[in-house]
N, C-alpha and C positions, 0 to 999 in steps of 0.2 A: 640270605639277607638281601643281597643285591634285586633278586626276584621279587621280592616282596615290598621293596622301595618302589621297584618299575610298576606291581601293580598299584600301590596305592597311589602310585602318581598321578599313572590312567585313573582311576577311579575320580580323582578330585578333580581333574581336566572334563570329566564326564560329568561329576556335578554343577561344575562354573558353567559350563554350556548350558547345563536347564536351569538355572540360575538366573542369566542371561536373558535366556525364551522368556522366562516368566516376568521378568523387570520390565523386558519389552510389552510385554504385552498389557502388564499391568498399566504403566503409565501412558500407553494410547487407552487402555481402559478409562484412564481416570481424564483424561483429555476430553474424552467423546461425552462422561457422563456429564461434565460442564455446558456441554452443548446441548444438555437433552437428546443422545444419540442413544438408542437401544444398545444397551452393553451386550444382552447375547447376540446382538446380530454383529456388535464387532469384533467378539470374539470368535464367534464363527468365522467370519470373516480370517481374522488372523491366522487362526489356526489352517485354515487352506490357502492363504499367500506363505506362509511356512512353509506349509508340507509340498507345495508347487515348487518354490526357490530350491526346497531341500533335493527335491529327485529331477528336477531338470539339470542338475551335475552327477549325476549317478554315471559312470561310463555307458551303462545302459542307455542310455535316455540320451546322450552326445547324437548330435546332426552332424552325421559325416559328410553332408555337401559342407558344411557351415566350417568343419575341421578343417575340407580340401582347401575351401577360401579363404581362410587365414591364410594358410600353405604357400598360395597362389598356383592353387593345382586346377583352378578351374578356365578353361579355356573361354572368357568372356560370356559369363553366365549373366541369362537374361531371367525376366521372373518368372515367364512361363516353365523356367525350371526350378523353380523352387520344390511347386508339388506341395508336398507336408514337409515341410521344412520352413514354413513361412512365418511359424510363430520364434522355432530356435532364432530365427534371423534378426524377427523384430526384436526380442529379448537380448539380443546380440548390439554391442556399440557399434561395430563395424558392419552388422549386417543391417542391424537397422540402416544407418547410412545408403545403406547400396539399396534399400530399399525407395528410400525419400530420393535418392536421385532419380531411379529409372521411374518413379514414379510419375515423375515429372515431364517424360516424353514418351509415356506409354499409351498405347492404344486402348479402345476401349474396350476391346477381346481381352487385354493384359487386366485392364484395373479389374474386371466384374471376376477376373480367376482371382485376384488378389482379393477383392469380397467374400468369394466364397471362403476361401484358406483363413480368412480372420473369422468365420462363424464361429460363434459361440467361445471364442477367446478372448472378446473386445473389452469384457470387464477386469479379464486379470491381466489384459498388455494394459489398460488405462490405468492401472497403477503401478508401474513398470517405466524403471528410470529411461529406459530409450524405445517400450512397447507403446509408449504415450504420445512419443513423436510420431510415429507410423500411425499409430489411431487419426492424430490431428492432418499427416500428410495426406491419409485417406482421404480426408472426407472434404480437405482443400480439394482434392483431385475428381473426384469420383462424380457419375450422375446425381441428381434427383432423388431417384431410386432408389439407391445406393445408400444415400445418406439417411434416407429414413430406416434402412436396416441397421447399419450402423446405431442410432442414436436410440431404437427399439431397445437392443440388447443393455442400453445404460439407463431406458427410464425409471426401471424401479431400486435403484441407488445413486439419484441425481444428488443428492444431500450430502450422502458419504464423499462421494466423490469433489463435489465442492471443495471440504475440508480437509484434500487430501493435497498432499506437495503435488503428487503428477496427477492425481484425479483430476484437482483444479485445472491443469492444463487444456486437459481433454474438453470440459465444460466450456472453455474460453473460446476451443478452436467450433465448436456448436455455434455458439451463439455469433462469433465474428464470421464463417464463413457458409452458416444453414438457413436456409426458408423456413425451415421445418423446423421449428423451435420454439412452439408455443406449446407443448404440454412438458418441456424443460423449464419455460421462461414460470409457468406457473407454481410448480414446486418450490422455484427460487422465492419467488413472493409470500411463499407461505411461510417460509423460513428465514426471511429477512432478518429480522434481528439480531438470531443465532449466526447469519452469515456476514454482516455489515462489519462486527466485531472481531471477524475470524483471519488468523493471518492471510489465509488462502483463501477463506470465502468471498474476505471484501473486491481479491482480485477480479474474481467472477462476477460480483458486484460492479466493478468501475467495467467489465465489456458491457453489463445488462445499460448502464448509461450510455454507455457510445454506441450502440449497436439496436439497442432496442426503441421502442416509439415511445411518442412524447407521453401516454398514456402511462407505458413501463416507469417513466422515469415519476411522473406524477402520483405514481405511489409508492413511490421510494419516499418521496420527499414528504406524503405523511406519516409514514414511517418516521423521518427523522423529526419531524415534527410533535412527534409523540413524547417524544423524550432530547431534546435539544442539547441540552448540557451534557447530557451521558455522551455520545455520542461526536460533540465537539471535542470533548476530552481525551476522547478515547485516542489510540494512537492507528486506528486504521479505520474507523469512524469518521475519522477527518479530514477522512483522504475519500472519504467517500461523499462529505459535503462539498469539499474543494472541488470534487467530478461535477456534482450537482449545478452549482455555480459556474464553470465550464459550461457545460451544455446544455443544461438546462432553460424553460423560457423561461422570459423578463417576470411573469405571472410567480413560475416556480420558486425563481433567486428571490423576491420579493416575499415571500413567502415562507422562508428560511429564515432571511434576515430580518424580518420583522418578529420573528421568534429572538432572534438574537439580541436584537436592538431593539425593540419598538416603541422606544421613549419615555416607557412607565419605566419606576421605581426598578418593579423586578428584571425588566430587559436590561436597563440599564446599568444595572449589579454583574447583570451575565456578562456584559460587555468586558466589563473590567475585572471579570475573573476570567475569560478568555484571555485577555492580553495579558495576564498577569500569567498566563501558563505557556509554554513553549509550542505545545500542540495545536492550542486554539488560536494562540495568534497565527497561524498557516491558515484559518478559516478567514479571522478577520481580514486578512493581507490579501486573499483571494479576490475579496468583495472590491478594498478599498482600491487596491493597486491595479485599478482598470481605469481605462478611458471613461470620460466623461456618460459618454452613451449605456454604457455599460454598468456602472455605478450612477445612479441617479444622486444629484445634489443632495436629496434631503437624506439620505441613507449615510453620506459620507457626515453629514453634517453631526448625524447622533455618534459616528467616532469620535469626532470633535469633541463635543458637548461629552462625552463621557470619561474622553482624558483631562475636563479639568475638572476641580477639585480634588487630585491628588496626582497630581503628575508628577513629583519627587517620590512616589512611593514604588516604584518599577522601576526608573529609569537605568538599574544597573544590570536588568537583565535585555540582552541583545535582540531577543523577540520584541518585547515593548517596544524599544526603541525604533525597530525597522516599522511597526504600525505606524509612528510618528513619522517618520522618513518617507514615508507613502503618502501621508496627508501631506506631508510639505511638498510632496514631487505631483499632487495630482487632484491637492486641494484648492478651491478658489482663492482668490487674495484675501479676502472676508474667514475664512476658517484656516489660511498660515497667520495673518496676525491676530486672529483669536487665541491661537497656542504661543504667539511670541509674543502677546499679552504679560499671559498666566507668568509664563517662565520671568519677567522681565517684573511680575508685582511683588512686594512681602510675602514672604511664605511664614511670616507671625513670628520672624528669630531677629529680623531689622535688615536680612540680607534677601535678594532672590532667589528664586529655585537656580537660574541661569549661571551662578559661581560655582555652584556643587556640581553642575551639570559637565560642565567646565573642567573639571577634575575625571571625571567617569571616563573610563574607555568608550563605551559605546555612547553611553549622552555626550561623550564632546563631538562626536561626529552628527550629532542633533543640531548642535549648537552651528557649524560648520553651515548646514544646509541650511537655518533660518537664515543666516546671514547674507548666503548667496543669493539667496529667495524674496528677502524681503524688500518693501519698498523704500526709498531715501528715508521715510518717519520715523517706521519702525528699526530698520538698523542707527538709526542716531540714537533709538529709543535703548538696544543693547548695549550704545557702547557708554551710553549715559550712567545704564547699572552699573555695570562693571570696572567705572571709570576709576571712580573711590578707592576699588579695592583692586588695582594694577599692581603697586608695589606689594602688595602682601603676596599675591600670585607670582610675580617675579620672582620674590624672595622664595616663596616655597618652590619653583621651577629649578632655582641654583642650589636649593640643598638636593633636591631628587637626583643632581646630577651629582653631587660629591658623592651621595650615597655609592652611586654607582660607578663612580670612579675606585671609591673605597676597595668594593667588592673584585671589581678585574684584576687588583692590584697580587 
């Protein structure tokens, strides 16, 4: 009885593991097919990052220098001893480590033996929680020469690799520290859109803007041009316009933003569905909350011109507001009393938007900065509004606080 409990226990421990394998692999399956990634190449793929994780812990397969130096049995080992031991190392926390340190003061006899001991492993350590750091310490470290072997053995899964938690790594430390990165840089462009969107890919995206030339970046940006809203929306799309605007030239940001803003009917819709969303106001905020040189007058001006006619219809959400807080902190005196206008006319109830605003958590800190901001006319002109309606505000100030005495009580 007992026997036959312990096998069926083993047995169903033996099912949950292939279980397991196959959920994993199904849903990188289903990941990749989103991105247009060949499904059998990633499940080839898997099944040999499997079967590789699975027999490098076999005791068979144990690097006993790698055991010693856990141990601390090895007498101040350098790399020239590693030998074939260089990949257990990199795949090792602590080896990797011993690895990126000496790498760091080795000769160049030492790095070109470490090149060769990486042949032909570079693509299963680049997906490899601590194989990925050694990949990228390499090719900080290493010749010219060097590096074009290295980035050989990854050209024909630049893609995968993008999309990958450590792949991506690997592609970043190419592009930030390689010459030799222009049949990498091209794959990336071919893939742009599938990569701009991608948790990992955009990262490798925001090095191709800092690192790569103004050419790289200017087709990026018709890229995003292409589809402007998808893209502002997106939540790593807009980390990728945010880059654009960074570094990009005057020509480029220009070029962007006149997709966002450019003063017709439909830009100007776009304008005020970015502010109206938490992700695209980080686009808007980008542009606006620059120096004068940097944001040009008339660009700030269509922010303006776009928060009024309904500038109480956002103001509860804290994005919106910090858009506002940018124009008052870095807009001309001509577009703060344009907004301390709006706020300060009829909003068609007999009151102004500037009482309700007043009440809001984050539009009263709107309110705050007109005030500090404005000139002698226009703050006579706030206090003018809200003059009338002091005691009803008082009075609703001293109930919020009974409330709340209520409550601690």
């Amino acid at each position: 009885m007992i026997n036959r409990f312990i096998r069926n226990f083993l047995n169903a421990q033996h099912i949950i593991c292939k279980v397991q394998h196959v959920q994993t692999v199904r849903g990188a399956f289903l990941h990749q097919c989103a991105k247009n990634v060949c499904p059998a190449a990633l499940i080839s793929c898997g099944a040999r990052m499997a079967s590789s994780s699975s027999s490098k812990y076999r005791p068979s397969h144990r690097s006993k220098l790698l055991d010693a130096y856990h141990k601390n049995r090895t007498a101040n080992p350098q790399l020239a001893d590693l030998g074939e031991h260089v990949v257990a190392f990199a795949l090792d926390q602590q080896g990797s480590r011993f690895i990126e340190q000496k790498l760091e003061r080795a000769n160049p006899t030492e790095k070109a033996q470490l090149v060769d001991a990486l042949r032909g492993h570079v693509l299963e350590l680049a997906q490899q929680m601590y194989g990925c750091h050694v990949i990228g310490a390499a090719l900080k470290s290493v010749d010219k020469a060097s590096q074009i072997e290295i980035i050989n053995e990854i050209l024909a899964q630049v893609i995968p690799l993008s999309l990958h938690k450590y792949g991506s790594l690997v592609i970043r430390f190419v592009l930030e520290h390689c010459t030799h990165k222009r049949l990498v840089l091209e794959q990336l462009h071919a893939n742009m859109p599938t990569l701009v969107m991608d948790k990992y890919g955009s990262h490798v995206i925001e090095r191709v803007i800092e690192h790569g030339l103004p050419e790289d970046r200017a087709r990026i940006v018709r890229i995003l041009q292409g589809d402007i809203m998808k893209y502002a929306l997106d939540k790593f799309g807009s980390h990728i316009m945010r880059k654009c605007f960074a570094f990009g030239t005057a020509d480029q940001k220009k070029a962007l933003f006149d997709n966002v803003c450019g003063g017709g009917p439909k830009t100007l819709q776009n304008a005020r569905q970015l502010m109206a969303d938490e992700l695209g106001t980080h686009v808007i905020r980008s542009r606006v909350g620059t120096t004068a040189r940097e944001c040009a007058h008339a660009d700030r001006a269509r922010i303006v011109r776009s928060l009024q006619g309904g500038i109480m219809k956002n103001t509860h959400l804290h994005s919106f507001c910090d858009v506002i807080n940018k124009c008052l902190i870095f807009g001309t005196t001509d577009q703060k009393n344009a907004l301390i206008d709006q706020v300060c006319a009829d909003d068609g109830t007999g009151k102004p938007p500037l009482l309700q605003m007043m009440k809001q958590q984050f539009a009263n800190d709107v309110v705050l900065k007109m005030v500090d901001g404005a000139d002698t006319a226009h703050r006579n002109k706030m206090m003018c509004a809200i003059e009338e309606h002091i005691p009803a505000l008082l009075k609703r100030q001293q109930s919020l606080k009974e409330k709340g005495g209520r409550r601690n009580r």
